[in-house]
C-alpha positions, 0 to 999 in steps of 0.5 A: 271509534278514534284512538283518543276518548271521545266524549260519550253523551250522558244518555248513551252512557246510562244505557251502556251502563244498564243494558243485560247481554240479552238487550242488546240491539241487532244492530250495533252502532260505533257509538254504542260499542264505545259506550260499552267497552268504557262503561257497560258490564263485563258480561255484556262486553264479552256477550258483545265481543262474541257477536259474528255481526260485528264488522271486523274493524269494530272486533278489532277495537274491541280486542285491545280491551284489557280485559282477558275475557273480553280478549278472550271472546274476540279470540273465538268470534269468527268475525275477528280478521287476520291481522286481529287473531295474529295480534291475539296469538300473542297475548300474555294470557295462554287461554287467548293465544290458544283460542286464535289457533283454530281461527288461524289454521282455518284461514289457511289456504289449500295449498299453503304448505307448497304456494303459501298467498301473502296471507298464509305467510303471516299465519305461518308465521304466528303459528310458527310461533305458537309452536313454540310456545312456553305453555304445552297447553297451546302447542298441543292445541295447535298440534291437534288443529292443524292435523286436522289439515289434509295438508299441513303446513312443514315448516309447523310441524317440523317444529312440533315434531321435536317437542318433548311433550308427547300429545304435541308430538306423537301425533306429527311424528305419526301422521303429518306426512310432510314431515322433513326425512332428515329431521326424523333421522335426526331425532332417531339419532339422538336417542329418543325415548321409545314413544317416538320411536313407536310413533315414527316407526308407525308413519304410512311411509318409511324408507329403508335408511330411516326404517334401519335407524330406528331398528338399531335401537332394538326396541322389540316393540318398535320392531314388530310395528316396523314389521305390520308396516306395509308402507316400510321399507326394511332392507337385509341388515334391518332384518338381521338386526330383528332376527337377532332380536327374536331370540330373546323377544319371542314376538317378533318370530311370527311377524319375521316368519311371515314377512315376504321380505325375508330373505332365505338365510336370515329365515334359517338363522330364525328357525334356528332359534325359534320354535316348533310352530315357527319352524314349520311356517318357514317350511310351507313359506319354502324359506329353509332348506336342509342344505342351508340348514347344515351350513347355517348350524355349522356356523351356528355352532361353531360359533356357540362354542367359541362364546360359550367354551367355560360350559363345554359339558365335557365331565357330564360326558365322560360321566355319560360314556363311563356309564354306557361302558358299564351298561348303565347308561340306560332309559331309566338312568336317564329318566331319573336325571330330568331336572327342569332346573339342571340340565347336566347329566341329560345334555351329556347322555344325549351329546354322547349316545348321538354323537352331538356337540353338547352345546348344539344339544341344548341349542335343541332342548332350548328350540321349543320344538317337540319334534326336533327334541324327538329325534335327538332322542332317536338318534342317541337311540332311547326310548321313545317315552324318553322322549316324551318324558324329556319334553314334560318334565325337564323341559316344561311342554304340556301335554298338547305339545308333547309328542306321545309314543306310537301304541306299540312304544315306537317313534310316532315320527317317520325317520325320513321326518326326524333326519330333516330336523337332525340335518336342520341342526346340522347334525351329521357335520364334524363341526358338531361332533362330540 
């Protein structure tokens, strides 16, 4: 076909004008195709340009027609050439541009993202493009082909990475693993939304530098999915960001408890702050110690009170040690004080009779742990339904996690038992002394 308009015989034009798509011949001749393409029906064009036999100079021709449909149907024939879906992917229409995306990635050579041919360079460079298209429609298209690739292409994804649009990102940020490290660390440091954070904190490979950037954002679910991560690398000051965090996202305690990572003393300043079940996972893990434990609740507490001096407690413990100089201080008083709402009068029974800081009391009714609030009550030397009556009704545990006293009323906990878990809150040191 010439690039000026031949003359088409009247004959052959009648019968381009005519012929339904199921008529047309096996073997298409350039004569007829011009024919076509200036008189036949639309169907008939798109029914033609769709046909894999054509050669692709014809399939060329045939995508300069100025109709979308038609375009749109070379787009997606298999017989179109490079040079072909490269001119497409450029078209005004989104629909076009979109169908040359799997043509273009499946041209791509094995080794394209590394050795690129002279081919892969043009379609690198269209997609490159595409990457960057105005409509989200084909970026997400090109996104999803080209994960599709074992290796894809860097300079690609590295620009669909940055996308704001989700379904175009989340994806790359995820799974492509050739992404550049320090286009990660750049979108970490720029406050990105959470989905990216999810999205990179979950990729097979994170080093500690990245994996650190991440946590500093104090995402607790960011966190607990660097956490599953095996393939993350989380060094000591990821995990005491985390260990931090578990105080008030009780989530993340498990995964922490368990990760063989963890090193000692940020297992202690957990099972500091976490419960009962999280506790005895860290003593079978042989990750606390009473010694560490003690130096540990020192610190702790010391550091409670210079936070916390406006709620020293000291009238509810005068009030609790004028009630004992009049022998008033007794288990039905301080059963008649439990009020879920107001600790008050309970914390400072139990600061006075133990001879504990206030602040490291409530540090232990706040710990979850039915064993540890057992024996603070052993030690301010009440009775052992006291104990069970403080874990029910001021603090809330139901009966299943609720110690219940021995069948004569006595502790049902060794004292060997509960001096460990006094010596875990470092009770016993003056700087937790009343």
């Amino acid at each position: 076909m010439s690039e000026t308009k031949s003359t088409i015989d009247p004959t052959l034009k009648q019968k381009a004008a005519q012929l339904r798509p199921d008529e047309l011949p096996m073997t298409m001749q350039p004569d007829l195709v011009e024919a076509i393409l200036r008189h036949g029906r639309q169907e008939t064009m798109a029914a033609m340009a769709s046909r894999s036999d054509l050669p692709p100079v014809m399939v060329h021709e045939i995508a300069k027609h100025k109709s979308p449909p038609i375009r749109l149907a070379v787009a997606k024939n298999k017989s179109a050439d490079t040079k072909t879906l490269i001119t497409l992917a450029e078209d005004k229409e989104a629909k076009i541009r979109t169908a040359t995306v799997p043509g273009l990635v499946g041209r791509l050579s094995g080794d394209a993202g590394n050795r690129p041919l002279a081919q892969d360079k043009k379609i690198i460079d269209a997609l490159a493009v595409l990457a960057e298209d105005e409509l989200a429609v084909v970026r997400r298209a090109l996104s999803a082909e080209i994960m599709g690739q074992s290796k894809p292409v860097g300079e690609v994804v590295n620009i669909l990475a940055q996308d704001l649009d989700r379904a175009v990102a989340e994806p790359i940020l995820t799974s492509a693993p050739n992404v550049d490290e320090k286009l990660l660390k750049q979108v970490v440091e720029h406050y990105p939304p959470p989905w990216v954070l999810k999205a990179i904190a979950q990729r097979k490979q994170l080093g500690a530098g990245l994996t650190q950037d991440i946590v500093e954002h104090r995402d607790a679910e960011t966190a607990g999915l660097i956490l599953d991560n095996d393939g993350a690398v989380i060094n000591d000051a990821s995990f005491a960001v985390m260990v931090d965090m578990a105080e008030t996202h009780q989530e993340l305690q498990e995964p922490l408890a368990v990760h063989p990572a963890l090193l000692r003393d940020e297992a202690m300043r957990l099972a500091y702050v976490a419960g009962e079940r999280i506790l005895i996972m860290l003593q079978e893990a042989k990750k606390i110690d009473p010694k560490t434990a003690k130096r540990l609740a020192k610190e702790a507490a010391a550091g409670l009170a210079k936070a916390r001096r406006h709620a020293t407690y000291a009238d509810a413990v005068g009030e609790a040690k004028r009630l004992h100089e009049q022998g008033a201080l007794t288990d039905d008083w301080l059963r008649e004080q439990l009020d879920p709402d107001d600790w008050t009068a309970m914390i400072g029974a139990l600061a006075y009779r133990s001879q504990v800081h206030p602040l490291v009391v409530k540090r232990i009714l706040q710990s979850d742990s039915a064993k540890a609030v057992t024996a603070l009550t052993w030690r301010a030397d009440f009775a052992m339904a006291t104990a069970e009556a403080i874990c029910g009704r001021a603090i809330g545990m139901d009966a299943k996690r609720r110690l219940a006293p021995a069948r004569d009323g006595s502790y049902p906990m060794r004292p060997e038992e509960m001096t460990w878990y006094l010596e875990f809150f470092g009770i016993g040191n003056s700087a937790n002394a009343v």
